[in-house]
C-alpha positions in Angstrom: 35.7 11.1 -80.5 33.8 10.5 -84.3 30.3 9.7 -84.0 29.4 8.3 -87.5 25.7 8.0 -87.5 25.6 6.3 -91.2 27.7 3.2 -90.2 26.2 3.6 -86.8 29.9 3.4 -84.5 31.6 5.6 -82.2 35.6 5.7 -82.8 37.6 6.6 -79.6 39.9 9.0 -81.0 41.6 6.6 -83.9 40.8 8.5 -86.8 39.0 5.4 -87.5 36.7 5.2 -90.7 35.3 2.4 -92.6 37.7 2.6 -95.7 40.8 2.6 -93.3 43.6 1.0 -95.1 44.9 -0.3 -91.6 41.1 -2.2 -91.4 39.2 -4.6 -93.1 37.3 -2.5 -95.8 33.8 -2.8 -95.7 33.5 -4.0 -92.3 30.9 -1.7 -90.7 26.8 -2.4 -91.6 24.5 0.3 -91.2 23.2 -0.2 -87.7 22.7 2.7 -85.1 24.3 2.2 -81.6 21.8 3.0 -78.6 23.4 5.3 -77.3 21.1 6.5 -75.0 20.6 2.1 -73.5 21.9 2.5 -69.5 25.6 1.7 -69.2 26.3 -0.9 -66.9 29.6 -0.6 -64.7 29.7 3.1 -65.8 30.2 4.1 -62.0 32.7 1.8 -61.6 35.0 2.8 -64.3 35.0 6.6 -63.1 36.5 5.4 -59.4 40.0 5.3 -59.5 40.4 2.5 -57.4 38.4 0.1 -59.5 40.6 1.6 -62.8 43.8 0.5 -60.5 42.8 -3.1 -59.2 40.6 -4.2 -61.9 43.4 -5.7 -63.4 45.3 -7.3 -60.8 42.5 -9.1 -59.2 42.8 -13.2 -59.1 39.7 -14.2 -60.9 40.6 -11.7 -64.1 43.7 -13.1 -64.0 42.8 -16.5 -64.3 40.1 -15.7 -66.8 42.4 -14.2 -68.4 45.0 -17.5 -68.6 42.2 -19.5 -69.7 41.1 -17.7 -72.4 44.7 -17.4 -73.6 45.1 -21.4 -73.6 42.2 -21.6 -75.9 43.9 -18.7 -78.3 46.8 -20.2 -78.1 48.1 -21.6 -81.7 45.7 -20.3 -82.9 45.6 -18.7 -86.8 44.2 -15.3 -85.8 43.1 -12.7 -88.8 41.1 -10.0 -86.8 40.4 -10.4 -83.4 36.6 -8.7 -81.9 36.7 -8.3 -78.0 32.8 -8.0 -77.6 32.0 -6.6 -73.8 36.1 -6.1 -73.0 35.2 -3.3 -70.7 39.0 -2.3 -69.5 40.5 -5.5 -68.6 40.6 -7.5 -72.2 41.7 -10.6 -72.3 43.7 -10.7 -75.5 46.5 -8.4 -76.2 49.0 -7.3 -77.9 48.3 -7.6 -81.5 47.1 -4.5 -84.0 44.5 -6.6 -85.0 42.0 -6.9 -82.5 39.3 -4.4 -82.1 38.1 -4.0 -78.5 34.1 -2.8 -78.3 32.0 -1.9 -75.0 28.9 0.0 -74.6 30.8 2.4 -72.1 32.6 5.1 -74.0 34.6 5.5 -70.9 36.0 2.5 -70.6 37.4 2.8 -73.9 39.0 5.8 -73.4 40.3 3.9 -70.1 41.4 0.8 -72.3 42.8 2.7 -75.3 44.8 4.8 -73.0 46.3 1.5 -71.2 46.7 -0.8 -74.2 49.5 0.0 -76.5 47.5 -1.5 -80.0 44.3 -2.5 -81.1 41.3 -0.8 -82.4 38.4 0.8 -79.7 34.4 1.0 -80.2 31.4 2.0 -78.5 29.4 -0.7 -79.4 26.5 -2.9 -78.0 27.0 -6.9 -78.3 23.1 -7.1 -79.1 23.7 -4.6 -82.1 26.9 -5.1 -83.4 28.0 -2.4 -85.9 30.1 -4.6 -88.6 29.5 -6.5 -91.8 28.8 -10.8 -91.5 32.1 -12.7 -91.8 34.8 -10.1 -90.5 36.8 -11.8 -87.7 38.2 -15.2 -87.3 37.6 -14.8 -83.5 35.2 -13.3 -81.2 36.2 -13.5 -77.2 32.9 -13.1 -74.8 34.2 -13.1 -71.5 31.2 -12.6 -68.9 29.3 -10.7 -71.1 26.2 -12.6 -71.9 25.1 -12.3 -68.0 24.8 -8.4 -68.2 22.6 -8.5 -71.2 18.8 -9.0 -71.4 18.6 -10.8 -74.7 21.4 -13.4 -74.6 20.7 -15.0 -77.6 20.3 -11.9 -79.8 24.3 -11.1 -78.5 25.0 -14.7 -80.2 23.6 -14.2 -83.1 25.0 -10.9 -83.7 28.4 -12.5 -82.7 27.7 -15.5 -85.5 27.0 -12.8 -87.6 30.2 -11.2 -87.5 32.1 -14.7 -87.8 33.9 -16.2 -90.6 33.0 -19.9 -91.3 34.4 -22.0 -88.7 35.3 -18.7 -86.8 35.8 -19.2 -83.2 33.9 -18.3 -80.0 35.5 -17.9 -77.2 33.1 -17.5 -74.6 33.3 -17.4 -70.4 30.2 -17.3 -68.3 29.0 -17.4 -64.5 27.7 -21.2 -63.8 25.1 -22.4 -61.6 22.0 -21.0 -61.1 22.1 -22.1 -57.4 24.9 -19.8 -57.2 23.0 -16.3 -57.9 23.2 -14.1 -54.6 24.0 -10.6 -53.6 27.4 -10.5 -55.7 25.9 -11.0 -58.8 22.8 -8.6 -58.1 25.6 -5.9 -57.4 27.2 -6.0 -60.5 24.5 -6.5 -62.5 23.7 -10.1 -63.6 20.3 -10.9 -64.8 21.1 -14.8 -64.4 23.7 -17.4 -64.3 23.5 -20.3 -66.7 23.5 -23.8 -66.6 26.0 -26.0 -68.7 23.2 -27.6 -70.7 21.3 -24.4 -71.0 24.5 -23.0 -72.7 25.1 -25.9 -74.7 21.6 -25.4 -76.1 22.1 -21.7 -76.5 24.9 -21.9 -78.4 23.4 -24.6 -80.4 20.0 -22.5 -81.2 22.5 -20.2 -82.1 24.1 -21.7 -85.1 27.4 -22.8 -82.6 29.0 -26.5 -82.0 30.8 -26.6 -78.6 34.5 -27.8 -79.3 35.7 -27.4 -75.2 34.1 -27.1 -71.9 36.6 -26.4 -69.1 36.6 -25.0 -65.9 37.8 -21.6 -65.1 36.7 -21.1 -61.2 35.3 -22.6 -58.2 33.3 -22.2 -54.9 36.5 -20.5 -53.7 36.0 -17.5 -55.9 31.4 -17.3 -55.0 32.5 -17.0 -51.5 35.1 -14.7 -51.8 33.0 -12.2 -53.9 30.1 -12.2 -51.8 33.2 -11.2 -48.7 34.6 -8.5 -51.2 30.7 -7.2 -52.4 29.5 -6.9 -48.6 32.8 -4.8 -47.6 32.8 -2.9 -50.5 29.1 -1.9 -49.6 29.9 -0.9 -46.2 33.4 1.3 -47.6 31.5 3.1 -50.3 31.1 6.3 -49.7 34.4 7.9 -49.1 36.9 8.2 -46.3 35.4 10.6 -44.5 37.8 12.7 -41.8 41.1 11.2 -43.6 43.8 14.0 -45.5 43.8 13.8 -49.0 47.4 13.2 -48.7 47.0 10.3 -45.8 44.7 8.7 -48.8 46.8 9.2 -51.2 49.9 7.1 -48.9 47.3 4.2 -47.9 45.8 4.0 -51.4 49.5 3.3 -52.7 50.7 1.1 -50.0 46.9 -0.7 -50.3 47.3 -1.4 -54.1 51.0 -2.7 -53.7 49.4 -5.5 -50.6 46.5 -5.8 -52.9 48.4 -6.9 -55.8 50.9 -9.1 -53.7 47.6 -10.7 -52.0 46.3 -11.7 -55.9 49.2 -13.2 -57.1 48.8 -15.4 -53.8 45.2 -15.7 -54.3 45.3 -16.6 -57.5 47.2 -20.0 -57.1 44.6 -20.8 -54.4 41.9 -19.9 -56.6 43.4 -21.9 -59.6 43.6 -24.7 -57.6 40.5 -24.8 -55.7 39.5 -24.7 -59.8 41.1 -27.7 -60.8 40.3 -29.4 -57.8 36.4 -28.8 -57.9 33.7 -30.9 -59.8 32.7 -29.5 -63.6 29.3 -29.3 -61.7 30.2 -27.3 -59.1 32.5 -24.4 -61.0 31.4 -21.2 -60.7 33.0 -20.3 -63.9 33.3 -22.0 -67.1 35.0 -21.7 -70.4 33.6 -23.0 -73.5 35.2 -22.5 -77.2 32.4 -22.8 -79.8 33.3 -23.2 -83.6 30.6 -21.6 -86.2 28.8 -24.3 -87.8 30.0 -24.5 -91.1 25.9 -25.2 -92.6 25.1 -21.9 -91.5 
C-alpha cells in the first residue's frame, strides 16, 4: 500500500502515482482522504462467505445487466467506479479506476479483477482533478452516505462535459424496514426527490428505468432475518464438516440465483415504475455548468 498524503489517495499496491504514464496526468487534487470516517460493510468483507456469494446473488446480477445496457455503446475514455465495494459493475477494461472507502475491499476487488486501477477513496471527498472521466457509475451508493448531494457534486466535479452518470438507488420511502437499517441505509429516495437532486446538482436525467421490484424488498427482509439468527458461527460442527457444506451450499446457492434471478427480472418488468424497489437513472452533465 502507498499512502500519499500530498495528493491525498491511498494506492492498493499499483505502484500508482500521479505522473503515471499508464494514467491521466494531473488527475489527483490535493484533498486528504478521512481515513479515520467509520467504514461501512467493513465486517462483511472480512467473512468469507459474503466475499464468495456477493457476486452471485440475483439482485447484483441484475444491477449489474442494467447498468451494462446503459454503458453499452458507449464512447468510454476513463471509467470512475465510485462506492464499487467488491462487486463492480463494469469490467474488463484498463481504464476504469475502481474507489471505496474500505481498503479491504480493494485488496478483495484488485485480487479478483484482472485490470483496472484501485483507491481508497470517499465519494463525498473525491481525490482527482475536475473533468477526468467520461463516466462515473454510482450503484447504491448515495444511500450509505450522510451528505448525498455533496457525493454528486464531487461526482460532477470529476466529469467531463456531457460526461455520464450512471447512477442506481433504493426507491420508495415506504419501503425502508429492517433490511435496509442492517446494511446501513440512511434513507431511500423518491423518483422526484432524485430528479430534483440530480438537478440541484448540475445533472439532466436522460433515463429512468426499472431495475427491481417488490419481489426482491420481500426477499431481503427473508434473507436479513435468517442471516441475523445464523450469525454467530456454527457452533458444535468440524471445521472440515463446514468446509464440505460451505462448498456444496455455495454451488445450490449459485444455481438458486441464476433461477432467482429470472423471477426477479421479471417480477421487474412486470411491476409499476411506482412500485420498483430499484431504479436506474443515467444523468448527462449539463453542459452550462
Amino acid at each position: 500500500m502507498h499512502n500519499n498524503a500530498r495528493s491525498g489517495y491511498i494506492d492498493v499496491g499499483m505502484g500508482f502515482a500521479p505522473a503515471s504514464g499508464a494514467f491521466p496526468l494531473g488527475t489527483w487534487r490535493d484533498s486528504a482522504v478521512n481515513q479515520n470516517a467509520q467504514i461501512r460493510f467493513q465486517d462483511f468483507f472480512t467473512e468469507d462467505r459474503y466475499v464468495l456469494m456477493k457476486n452471485d446473488l440475483y439482485n447484483y446480477r441484475l444491477r449489474r445487466r442494467a447498468v451494462d445496457k446503459v454503458m453499452r455503446g458507449e464512447n468510454r475514455e476513463w471509467v470512475l467506479e465510485t462506492g464499487s465495494g467488491i462487486s463492480p459493475m463494469v469490467t474488463g477494461s484498463k481504464r476504469i479506476l475502481y474507489s471505496d472507502l474500505s481498503f479491504t475491499a480493494m485488496q478483495i476487488l484488485r485480487k479478483n479483477t484482472p485490470a483496472g486501477h484501485f483507491v481508497v477513496a470517499d465519494t463525498m471527498n473525491l481525490p482527482f482533478k475536475q473533468g477526468v472521466f467520461s463516466h462515473v457509475v454510482c450503484s447504491e451508493v448515495l444511500e450509505h452516505l450522510p451528505e448525498d448531494r455533496r457525493a454528486l457534486l464531487e461526482i460532477h466535479s470529476v466529469l467531463k462535459k456531457a460526461g455520464l452518470l450512471v447512477l442506481t438507488f433504493p426507491h420508495r420511502n415506504f419501503y425502508f424496514a429492517m433490511d435496509d437499517l442492517y446494511v446501513g441505509h440512511y434513507r431511500r429516495y423518491e423518483l422526484r426527490r432524485m430528479l430534483d437532486l440530480l438537478a440541484e446538482s448540475g445533472y439532466s436525467a436522460k433515463v429512468v428505468r426499472k431495475v427491481l421490484g417488490p419481489l426482491e424488498k420481500i426477499t431481503m427482509l427473508a434473507v436479513v432475518y435468517v442471516i441475523s439468527k445464523l450469525r454467530g458461527g456454527h457452533s458444535g460442527v468440524s471445521s472440515g464438516k463446514r468446509g464440505w457444506i460451505r462448498r456444496h451450499c455455495l454451488r445450490v446457492f449459485r444455481w438458486v440465483n441464476s433461477l432467482y434471478a429470472c423471477l426477479a427480472w421479471l417480477d421487474a418488468r412486470m411491476t409499476p415504475l411506482a412500485l420498483s424497489t430499484v431504479l436506474l437513472i443515467g444523468a448527462v452533465k449539463r453542459a452550462d455548468e
